[in-house]
FITOR-578504 format. One record per atom (N, C-alpha, C, CB): residue in one letter; z negated, y, x negated. Coordinates in nm, 2 decimals. Glycine has a CB too. Layout:
N
R resn      Z      Y      X
R    a      Z      Y      X
...
END
This chain:
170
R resn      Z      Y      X
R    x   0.56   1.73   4.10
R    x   0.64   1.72   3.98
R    x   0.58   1.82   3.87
R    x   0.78   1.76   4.01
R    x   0.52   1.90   3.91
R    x   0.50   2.03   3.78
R    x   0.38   1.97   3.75
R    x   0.48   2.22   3.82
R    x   0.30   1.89   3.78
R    x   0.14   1.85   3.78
R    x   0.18   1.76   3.69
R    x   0.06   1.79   3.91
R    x   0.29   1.64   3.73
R    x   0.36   1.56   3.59
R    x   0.38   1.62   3.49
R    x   0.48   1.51   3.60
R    x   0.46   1.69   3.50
R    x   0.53   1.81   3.36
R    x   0.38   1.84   3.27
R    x   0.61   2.01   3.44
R    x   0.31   1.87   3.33
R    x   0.19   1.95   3.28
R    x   0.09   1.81   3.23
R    x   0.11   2.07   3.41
R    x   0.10   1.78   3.25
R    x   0.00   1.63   3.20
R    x   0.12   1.57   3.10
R    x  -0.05   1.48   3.37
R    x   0.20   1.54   3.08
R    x   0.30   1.51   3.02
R    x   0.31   1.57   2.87
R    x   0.40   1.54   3.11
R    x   0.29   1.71   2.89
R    x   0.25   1.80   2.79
R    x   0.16   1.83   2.75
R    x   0.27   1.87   2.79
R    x   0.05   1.81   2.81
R    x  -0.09   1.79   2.76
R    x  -0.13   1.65   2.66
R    x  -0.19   1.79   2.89
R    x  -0.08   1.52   2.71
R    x  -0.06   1.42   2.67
R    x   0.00   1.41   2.51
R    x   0.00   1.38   2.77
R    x   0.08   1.48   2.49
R    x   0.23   1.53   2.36
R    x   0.12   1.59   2.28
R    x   0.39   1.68   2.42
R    x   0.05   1.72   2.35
R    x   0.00   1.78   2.25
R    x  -0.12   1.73   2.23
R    x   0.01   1.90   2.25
R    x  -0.24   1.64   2.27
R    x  -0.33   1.54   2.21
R    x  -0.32   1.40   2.15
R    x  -0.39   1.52   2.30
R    x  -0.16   1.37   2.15
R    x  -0.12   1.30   2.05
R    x  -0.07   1.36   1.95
R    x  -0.06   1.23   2.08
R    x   0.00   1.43   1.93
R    x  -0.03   1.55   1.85
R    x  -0.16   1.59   1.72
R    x  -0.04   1.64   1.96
R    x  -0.26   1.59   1.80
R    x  -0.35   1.66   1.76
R    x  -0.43   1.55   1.69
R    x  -0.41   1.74   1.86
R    x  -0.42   1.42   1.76
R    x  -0.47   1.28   1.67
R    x  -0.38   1.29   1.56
R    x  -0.46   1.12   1.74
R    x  -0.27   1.28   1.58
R    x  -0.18   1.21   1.46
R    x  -0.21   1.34   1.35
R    x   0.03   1.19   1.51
R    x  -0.25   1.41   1.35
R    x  -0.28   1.52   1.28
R    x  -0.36   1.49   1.15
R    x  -0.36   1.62   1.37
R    x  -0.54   1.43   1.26
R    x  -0.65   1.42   1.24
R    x  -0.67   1.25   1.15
R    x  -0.71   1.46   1.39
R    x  -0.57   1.19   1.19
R    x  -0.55   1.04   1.16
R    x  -0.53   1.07   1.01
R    x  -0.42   0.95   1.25
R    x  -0.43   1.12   1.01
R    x  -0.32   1.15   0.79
R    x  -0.47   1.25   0.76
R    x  -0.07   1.32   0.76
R    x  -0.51   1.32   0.84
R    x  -0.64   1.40   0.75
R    x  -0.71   1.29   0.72
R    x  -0.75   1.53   0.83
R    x  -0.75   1.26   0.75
R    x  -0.90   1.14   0.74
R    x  -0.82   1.03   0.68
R    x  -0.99   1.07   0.93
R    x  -0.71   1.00   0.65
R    x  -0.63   0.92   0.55
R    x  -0.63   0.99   0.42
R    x  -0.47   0.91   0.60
R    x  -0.61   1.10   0.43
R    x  -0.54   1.15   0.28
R    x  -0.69   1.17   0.19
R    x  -0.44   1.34   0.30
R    x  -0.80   1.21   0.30
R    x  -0.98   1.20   0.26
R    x  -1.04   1.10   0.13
R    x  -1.05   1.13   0.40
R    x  -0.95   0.94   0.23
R    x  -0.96   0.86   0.18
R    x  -0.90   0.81   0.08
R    x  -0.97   0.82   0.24
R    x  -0.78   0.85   0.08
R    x  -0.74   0.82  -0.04
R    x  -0.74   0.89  -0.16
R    x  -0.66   0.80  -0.02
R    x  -0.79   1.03  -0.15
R    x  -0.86   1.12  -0.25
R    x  -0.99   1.01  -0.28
R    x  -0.91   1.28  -0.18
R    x  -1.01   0.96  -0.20
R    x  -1.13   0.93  -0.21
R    x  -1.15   0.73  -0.35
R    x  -1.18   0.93   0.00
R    x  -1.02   0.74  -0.32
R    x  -0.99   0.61  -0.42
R    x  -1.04   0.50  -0.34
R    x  -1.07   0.61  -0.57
R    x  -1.09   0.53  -0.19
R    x  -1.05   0.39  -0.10
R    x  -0.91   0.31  -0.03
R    x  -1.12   0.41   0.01
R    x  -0.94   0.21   0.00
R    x  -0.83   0.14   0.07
R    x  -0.78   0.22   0.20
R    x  -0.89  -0.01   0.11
R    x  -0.65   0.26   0.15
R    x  -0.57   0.28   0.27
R    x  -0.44   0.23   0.32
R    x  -0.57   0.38   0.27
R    x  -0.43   0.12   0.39
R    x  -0.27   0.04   0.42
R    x  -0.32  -0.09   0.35
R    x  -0.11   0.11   0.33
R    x  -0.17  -0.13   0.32
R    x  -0.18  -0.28   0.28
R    x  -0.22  -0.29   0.10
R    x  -0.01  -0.37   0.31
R    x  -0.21  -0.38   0.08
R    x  -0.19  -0.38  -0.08
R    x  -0.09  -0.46  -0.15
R    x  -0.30  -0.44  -0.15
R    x  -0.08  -0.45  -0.29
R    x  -0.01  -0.51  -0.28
R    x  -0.05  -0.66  -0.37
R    x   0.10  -0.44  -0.31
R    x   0.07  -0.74  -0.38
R    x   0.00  -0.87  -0.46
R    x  -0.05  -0.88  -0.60
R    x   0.08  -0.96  -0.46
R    x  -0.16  -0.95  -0.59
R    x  -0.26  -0.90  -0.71
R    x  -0.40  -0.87  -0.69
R    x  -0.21  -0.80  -0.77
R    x  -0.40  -0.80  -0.55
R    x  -0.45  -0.70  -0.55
R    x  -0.53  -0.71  -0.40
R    x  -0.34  -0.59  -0.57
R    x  -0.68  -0.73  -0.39
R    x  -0.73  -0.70  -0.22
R    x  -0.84  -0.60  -0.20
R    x  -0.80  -0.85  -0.16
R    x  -0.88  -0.62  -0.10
R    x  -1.03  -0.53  -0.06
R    x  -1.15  -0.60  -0.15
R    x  -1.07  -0.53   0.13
R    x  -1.24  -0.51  -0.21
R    x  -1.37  -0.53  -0.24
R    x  -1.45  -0.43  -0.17
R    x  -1.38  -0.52  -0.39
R    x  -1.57  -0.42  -0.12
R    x  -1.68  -0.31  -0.09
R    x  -1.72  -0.25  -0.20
R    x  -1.79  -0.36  -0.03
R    x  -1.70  -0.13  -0.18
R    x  -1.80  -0.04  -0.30
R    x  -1.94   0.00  -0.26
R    x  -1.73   0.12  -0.34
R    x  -1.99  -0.03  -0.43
R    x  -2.10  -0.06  -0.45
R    x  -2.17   0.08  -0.51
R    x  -2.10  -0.18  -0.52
R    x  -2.28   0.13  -0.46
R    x  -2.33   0.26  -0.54
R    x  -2.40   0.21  -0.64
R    x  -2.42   0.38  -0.47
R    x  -2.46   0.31  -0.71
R    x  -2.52   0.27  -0.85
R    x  -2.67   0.16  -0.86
R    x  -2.56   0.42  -0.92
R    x  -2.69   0.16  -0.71
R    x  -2.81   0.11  -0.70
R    x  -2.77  -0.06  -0.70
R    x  -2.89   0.18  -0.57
R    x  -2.64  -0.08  -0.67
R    x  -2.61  -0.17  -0.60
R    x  -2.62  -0.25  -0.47
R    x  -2.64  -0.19  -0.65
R    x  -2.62  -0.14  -0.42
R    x  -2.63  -0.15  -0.25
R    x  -2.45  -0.09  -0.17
R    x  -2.80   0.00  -0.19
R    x  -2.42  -0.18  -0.12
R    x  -2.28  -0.12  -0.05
R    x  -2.23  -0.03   0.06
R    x  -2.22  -0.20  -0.01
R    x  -2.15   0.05  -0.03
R    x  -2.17   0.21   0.07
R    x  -2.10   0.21   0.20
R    x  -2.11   0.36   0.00
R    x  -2.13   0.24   0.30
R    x  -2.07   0.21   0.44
R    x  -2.05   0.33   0.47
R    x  -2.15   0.13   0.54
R    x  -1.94   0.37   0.53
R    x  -1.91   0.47   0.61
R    x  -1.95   0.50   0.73
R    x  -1.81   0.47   0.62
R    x  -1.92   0.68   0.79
R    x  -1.96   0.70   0.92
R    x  -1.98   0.59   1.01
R    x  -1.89   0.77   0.98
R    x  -1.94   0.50   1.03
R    x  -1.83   0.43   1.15
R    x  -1.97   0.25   1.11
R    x  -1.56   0.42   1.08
R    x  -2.01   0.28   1.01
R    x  -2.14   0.16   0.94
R    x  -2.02   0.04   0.90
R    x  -2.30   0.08   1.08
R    x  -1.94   0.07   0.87
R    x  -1.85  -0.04   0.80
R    x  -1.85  -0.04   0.69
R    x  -1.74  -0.04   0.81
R    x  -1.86  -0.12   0.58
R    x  -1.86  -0.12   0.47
R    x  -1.73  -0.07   0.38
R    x  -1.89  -0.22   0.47
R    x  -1.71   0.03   0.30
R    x  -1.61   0.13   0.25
R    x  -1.55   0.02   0.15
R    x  -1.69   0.29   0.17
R    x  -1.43   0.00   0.14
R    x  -1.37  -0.05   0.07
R    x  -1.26   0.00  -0.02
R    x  -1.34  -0.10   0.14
R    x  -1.24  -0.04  -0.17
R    x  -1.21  -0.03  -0.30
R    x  -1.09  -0.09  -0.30
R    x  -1.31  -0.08  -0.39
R    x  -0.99  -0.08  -0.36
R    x  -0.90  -0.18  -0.46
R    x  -0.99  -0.29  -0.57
R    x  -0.81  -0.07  -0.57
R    x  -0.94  -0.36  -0.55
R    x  -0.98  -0.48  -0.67
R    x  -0.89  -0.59  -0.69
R    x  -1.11  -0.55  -0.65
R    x  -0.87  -0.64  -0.82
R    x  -0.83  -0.73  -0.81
R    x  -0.83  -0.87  -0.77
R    x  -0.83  -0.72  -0.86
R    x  -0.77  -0.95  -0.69
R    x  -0.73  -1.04  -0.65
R    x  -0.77  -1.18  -0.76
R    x  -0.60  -1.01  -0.61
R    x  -0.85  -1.25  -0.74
R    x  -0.87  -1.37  -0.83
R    x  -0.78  -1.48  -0.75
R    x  -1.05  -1.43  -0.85
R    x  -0.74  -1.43  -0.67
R    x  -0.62  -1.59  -0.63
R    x  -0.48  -1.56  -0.65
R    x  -0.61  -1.64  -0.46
R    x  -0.43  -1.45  -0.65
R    x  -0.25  -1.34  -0.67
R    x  -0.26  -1.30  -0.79
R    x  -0.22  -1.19  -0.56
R    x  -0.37  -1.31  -0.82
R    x  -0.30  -1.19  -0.99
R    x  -0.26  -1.27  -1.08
R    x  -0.42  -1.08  -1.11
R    x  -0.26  -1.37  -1.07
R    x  -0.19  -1.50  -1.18
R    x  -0.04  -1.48  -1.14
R    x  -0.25  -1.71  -1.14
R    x   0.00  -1.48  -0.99
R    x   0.10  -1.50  -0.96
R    x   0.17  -1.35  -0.97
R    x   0.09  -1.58  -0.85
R    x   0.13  -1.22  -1.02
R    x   0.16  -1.13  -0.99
R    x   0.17  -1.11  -1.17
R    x   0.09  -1.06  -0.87
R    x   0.13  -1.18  -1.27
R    x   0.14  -1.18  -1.37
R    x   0.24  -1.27  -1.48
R    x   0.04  -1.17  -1.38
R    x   0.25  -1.40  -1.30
R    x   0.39  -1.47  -1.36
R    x   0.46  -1.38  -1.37
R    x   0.46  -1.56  -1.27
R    x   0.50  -1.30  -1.26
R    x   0.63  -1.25  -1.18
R    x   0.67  -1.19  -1.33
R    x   0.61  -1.12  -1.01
R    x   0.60  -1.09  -1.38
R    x   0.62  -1.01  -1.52
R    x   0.62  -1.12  -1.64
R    x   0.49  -0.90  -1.54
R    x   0.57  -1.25  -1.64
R    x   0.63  -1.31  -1.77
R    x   0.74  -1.42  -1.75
R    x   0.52  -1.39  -1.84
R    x   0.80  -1.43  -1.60
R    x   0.94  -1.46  -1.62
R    x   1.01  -1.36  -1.61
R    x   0.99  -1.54  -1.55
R    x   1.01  -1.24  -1.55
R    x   1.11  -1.20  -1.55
R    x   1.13  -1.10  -1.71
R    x   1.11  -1.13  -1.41
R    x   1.05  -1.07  -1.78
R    x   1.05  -1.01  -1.90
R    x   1.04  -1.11  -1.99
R    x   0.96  -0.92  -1.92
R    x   0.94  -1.23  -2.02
R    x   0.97  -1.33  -2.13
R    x   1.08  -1.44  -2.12
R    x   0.85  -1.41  -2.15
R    x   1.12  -1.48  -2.01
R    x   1.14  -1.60  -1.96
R    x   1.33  -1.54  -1.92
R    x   1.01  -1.65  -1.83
R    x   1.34  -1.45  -1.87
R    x   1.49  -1.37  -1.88
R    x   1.52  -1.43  -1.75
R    x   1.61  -1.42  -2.02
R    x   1.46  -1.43  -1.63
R    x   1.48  -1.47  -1.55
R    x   1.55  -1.39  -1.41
R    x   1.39  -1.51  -1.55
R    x   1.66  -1.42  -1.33
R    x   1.68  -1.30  -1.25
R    x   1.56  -1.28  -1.11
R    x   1.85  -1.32  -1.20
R    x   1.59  -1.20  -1.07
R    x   1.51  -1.15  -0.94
R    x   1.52  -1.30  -0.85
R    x   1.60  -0.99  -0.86
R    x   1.63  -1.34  -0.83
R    x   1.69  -1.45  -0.74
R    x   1.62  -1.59  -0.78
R    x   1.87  -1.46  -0.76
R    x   1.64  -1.60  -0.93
R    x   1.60  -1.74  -0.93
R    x   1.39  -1.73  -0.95
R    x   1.71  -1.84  -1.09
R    x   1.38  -1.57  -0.99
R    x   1.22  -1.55  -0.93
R    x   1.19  -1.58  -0.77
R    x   1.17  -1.38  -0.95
R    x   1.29  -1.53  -0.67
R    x   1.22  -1.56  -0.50
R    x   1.21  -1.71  -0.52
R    x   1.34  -1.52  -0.34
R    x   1.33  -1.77  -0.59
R    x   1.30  -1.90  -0.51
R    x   1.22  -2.01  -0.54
R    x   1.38  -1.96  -0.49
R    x   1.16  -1.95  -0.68
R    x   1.04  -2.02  -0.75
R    x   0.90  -2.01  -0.69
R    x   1.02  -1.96  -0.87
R    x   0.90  -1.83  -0.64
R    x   0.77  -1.80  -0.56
R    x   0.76  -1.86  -0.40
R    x   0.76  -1.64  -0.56
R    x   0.94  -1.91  -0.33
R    x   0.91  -1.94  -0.23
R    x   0.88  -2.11  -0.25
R    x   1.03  -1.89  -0.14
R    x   0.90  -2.20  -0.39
R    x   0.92  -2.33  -0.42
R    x   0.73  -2.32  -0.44
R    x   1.05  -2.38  -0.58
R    x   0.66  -2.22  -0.51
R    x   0.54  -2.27  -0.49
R    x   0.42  -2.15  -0.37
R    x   0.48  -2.29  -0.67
R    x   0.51  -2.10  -0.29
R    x   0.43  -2.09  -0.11
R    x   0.33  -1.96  -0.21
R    x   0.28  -2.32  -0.02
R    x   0.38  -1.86  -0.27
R    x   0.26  -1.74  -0.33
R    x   0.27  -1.70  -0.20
R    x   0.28  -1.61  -0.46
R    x   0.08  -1.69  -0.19
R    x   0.06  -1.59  -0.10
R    x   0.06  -1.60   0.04
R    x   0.15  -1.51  -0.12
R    x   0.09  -1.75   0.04
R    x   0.12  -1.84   0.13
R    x   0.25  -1.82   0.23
R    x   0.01  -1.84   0.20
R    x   0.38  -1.81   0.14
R    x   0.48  -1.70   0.19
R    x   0.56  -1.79   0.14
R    x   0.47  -1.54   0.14
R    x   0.63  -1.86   0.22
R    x   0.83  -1.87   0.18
R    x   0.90  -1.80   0.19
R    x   0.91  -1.93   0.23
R    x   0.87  -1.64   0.22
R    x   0.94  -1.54   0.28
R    x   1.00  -1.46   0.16
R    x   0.85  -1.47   0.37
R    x   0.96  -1.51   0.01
R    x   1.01  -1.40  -0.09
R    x   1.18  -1.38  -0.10
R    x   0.94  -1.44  -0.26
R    x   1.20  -1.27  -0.11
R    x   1.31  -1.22  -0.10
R    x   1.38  -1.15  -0.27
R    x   1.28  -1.10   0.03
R    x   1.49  -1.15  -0.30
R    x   1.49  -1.06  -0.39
R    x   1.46  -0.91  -0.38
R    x   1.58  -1.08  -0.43
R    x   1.43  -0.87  -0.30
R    x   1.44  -0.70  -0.26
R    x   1.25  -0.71  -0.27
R    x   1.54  -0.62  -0.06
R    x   1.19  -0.75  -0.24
R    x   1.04  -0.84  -0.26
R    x   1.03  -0.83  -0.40
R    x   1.04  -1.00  -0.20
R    x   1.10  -0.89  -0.46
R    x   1.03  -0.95  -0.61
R    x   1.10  -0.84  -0.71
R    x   1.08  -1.16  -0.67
R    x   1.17  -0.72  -0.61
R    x   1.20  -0.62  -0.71
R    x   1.13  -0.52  -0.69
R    x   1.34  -0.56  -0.72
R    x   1.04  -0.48  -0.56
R    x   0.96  -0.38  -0.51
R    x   0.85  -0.39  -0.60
R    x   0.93  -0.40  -0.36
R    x   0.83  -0.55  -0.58
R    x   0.70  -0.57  -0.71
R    x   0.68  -0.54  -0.83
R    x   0.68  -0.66  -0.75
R    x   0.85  -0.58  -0.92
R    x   0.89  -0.51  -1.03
R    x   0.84  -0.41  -1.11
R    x   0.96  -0.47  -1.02
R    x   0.87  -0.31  -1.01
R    x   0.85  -0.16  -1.03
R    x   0.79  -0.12  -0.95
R    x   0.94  -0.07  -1.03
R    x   0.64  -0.15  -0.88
R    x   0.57  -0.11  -0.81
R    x   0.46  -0.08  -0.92
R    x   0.56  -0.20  -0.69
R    x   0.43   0.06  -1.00
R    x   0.34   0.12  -1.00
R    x   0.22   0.07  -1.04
R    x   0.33   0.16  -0.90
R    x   0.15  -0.04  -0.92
R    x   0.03  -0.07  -0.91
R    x   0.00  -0.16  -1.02
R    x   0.00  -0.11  -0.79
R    x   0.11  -0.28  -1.06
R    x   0.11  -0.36  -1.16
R    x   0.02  -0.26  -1.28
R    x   0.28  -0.41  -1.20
R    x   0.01  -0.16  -1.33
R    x   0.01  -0.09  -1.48
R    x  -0.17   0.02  -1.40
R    x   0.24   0.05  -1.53
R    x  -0.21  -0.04  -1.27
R    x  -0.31   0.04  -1.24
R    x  -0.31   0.16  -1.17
R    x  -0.35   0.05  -1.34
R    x  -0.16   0.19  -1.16
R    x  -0.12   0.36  -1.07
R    x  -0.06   0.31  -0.94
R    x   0.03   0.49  -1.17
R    x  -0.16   0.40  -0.82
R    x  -0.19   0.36  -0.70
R    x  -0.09   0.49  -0.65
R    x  -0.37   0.34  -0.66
R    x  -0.06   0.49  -0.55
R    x   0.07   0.60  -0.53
R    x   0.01   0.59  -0.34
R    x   0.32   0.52  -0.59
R    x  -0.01   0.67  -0.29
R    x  -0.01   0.73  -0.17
R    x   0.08   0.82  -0.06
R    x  -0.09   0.78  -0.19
R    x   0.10   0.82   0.02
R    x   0.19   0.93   0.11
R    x   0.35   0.94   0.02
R    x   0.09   1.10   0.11
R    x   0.39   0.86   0.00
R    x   0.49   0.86  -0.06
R    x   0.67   0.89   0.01
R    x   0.47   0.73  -0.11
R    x   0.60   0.83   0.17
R    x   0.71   0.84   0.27
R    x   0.62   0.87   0.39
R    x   0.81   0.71   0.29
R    x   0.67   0.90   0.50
R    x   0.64   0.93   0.62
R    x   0.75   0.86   0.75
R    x   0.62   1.09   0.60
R    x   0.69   0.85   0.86
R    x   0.82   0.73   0.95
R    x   0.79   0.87   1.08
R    x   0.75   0.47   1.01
R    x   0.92   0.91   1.12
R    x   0.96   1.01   1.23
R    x   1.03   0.95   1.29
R    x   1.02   1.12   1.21
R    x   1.04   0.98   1.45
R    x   1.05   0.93   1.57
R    x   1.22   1.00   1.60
R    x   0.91   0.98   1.66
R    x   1.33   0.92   1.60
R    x   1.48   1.06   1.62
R    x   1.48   1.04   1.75
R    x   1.68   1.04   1.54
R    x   1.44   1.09   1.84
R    x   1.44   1.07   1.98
R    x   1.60   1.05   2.03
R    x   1.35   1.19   2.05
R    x   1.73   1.12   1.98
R    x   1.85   1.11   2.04
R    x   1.84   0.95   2.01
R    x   1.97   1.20   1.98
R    x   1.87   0.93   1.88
R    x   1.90   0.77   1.86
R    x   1.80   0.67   1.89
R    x   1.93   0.73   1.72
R    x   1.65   0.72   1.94
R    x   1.56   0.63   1.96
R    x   1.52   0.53   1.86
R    x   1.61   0.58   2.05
R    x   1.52   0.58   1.71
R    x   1.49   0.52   1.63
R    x   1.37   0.59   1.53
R    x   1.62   0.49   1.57
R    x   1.32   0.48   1.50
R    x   1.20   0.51   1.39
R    x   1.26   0.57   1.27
R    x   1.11   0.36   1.34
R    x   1.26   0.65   1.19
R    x   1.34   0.67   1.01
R    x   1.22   0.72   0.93
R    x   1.50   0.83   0.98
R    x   1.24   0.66   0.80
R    x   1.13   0.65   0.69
R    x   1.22   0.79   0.59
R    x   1.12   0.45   0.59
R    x   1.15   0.86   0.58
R    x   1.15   0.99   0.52
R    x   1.07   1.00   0.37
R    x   1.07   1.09   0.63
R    x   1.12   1.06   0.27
R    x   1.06   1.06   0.12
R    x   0.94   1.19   0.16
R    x   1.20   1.11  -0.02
R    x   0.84   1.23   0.12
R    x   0.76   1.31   0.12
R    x   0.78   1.35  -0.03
R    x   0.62   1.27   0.16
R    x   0.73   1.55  -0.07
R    x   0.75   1.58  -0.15
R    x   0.65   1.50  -0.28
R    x   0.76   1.70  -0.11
R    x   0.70   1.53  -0.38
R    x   0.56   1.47  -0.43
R    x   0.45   1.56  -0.46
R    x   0.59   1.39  -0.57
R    x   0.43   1.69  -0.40
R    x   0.36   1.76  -0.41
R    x   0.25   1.69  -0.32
R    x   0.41   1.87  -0.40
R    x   0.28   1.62  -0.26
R    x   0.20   1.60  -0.11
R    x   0.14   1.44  -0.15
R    x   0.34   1.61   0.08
R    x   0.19   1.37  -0.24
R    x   0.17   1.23  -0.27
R    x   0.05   1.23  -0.29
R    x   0.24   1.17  -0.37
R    x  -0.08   1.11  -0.32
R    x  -0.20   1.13  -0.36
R    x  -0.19   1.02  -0.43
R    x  -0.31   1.15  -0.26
R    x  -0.18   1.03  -0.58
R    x  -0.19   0.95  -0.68
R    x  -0.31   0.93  -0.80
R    x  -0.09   0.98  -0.73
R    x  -0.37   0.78  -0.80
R    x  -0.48   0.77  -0.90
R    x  -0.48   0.64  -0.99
R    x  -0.62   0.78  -0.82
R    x  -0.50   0.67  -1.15
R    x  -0.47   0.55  -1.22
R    x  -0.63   0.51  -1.19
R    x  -0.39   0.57  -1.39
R    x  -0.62   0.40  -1.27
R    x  -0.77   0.31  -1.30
R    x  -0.66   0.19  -1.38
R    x  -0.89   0.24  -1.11
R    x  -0.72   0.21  -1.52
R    x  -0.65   0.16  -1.62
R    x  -0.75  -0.04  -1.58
R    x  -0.70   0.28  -1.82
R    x  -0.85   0.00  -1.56
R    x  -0.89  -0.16  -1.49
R    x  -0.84  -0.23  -1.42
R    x  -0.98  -0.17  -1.41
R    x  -0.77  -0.16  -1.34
R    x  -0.69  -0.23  -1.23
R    x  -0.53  -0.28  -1.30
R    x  -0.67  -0.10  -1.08
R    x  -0.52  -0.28  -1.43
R    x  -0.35  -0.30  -1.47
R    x  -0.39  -0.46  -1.48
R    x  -0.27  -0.20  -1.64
R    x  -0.27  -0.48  -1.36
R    x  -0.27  -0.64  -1.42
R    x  -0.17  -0.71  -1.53
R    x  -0.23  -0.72  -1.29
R    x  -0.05  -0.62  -1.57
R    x  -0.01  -0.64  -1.70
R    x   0.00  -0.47  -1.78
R    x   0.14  -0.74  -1.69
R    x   0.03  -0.52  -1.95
R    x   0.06  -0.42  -2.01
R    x   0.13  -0.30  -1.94
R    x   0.11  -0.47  -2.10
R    x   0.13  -0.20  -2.01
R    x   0.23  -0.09  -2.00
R    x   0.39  -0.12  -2.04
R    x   0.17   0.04  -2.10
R    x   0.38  -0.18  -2.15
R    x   0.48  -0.21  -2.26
R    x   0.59  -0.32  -2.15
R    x   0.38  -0.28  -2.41
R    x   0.48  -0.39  -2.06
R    x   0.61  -0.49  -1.99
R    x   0.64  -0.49  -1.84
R    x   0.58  -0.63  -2.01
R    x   0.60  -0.34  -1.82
R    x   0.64  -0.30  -1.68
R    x   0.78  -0.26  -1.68
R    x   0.55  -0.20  -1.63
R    x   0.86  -0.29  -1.54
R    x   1.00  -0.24  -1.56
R    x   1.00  -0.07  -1.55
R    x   1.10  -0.31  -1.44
END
């Protein structure tokens, strides 16, 4: 039993010591103005390219990946902003337009979806990082999503990346 105990806690604190090492080599990257997580719509992976035009690959010989815009979603991520600002449209009758034409290949839009998008930041080119963090409450056995300070956030515009104006972002 103590041999359990002791591997048990060796175990804790080398998971520990990854999850550490994982957000470092995250936060790296995203200093770094690569892809880290999902994206959002509009919006996919490209490989970055150095000046020579050769694509830069990381430790690991994978090819390092960028934000870029999406040539198949950004139409639809530039509807979303000219109905709901030209067109006076609510959030509700936006899901069921985007679920009537399959964006994204998704019947799944939701109004809480087509409002996240709204005011998601990325629309105007500002990429937002570490914004929340997910902790483990071991009494209730539940996952909870936690705000991070914004001291700790890692934020970078790229005025290229705006898929609509400033002027018609919510």
């Amino acid at each position: 039993e103590a041999l359990i105990t002791i591997y048990g806690l060796l175990s804790r604190l080398f998971l520990k010591g990854l999850r550490e090492k994982v957000l470092r080599g995250m936060k790296g990257a995203a200093r770094r103005r690569t892809v880290v997580g999902m994206l959002s719509l509009g919006f996919t992976r490209c490989p970055l390219v150095d000046e020579h035009g050769n694509i830069v690959q990381g430790p690991d010989g994978r090819p390092t990946n960028v934000p870029c815009i999406d040539p198949h979603t950004s139409s639809d991520r530039r509807l979303l902003f000219e109905l709901f600002v030209d067109k006076c449209w609510s959030t509700y009758q936006i899901a069921r337009e985007f679920n009537r034409r399959q964006v994204d290949s998704s019947e799944g839009w939701t109004v809480g979806a087509i409002r996240n998008l709204l005011w998601s930041p990325s629309a105007i080119g500002v990429f937002v990082w570490n914004r929340t963090r997910n902790e483990f409450d071991p009494e209730s056995q539940i996952w909870r999503r936690h705000k991070n300070p914004r001291s700790e956030w890692v934020v970078y515009y790229d005025p290229e990346l705006a898929l609509v104006p400033l002027k018609d972002w919510c």
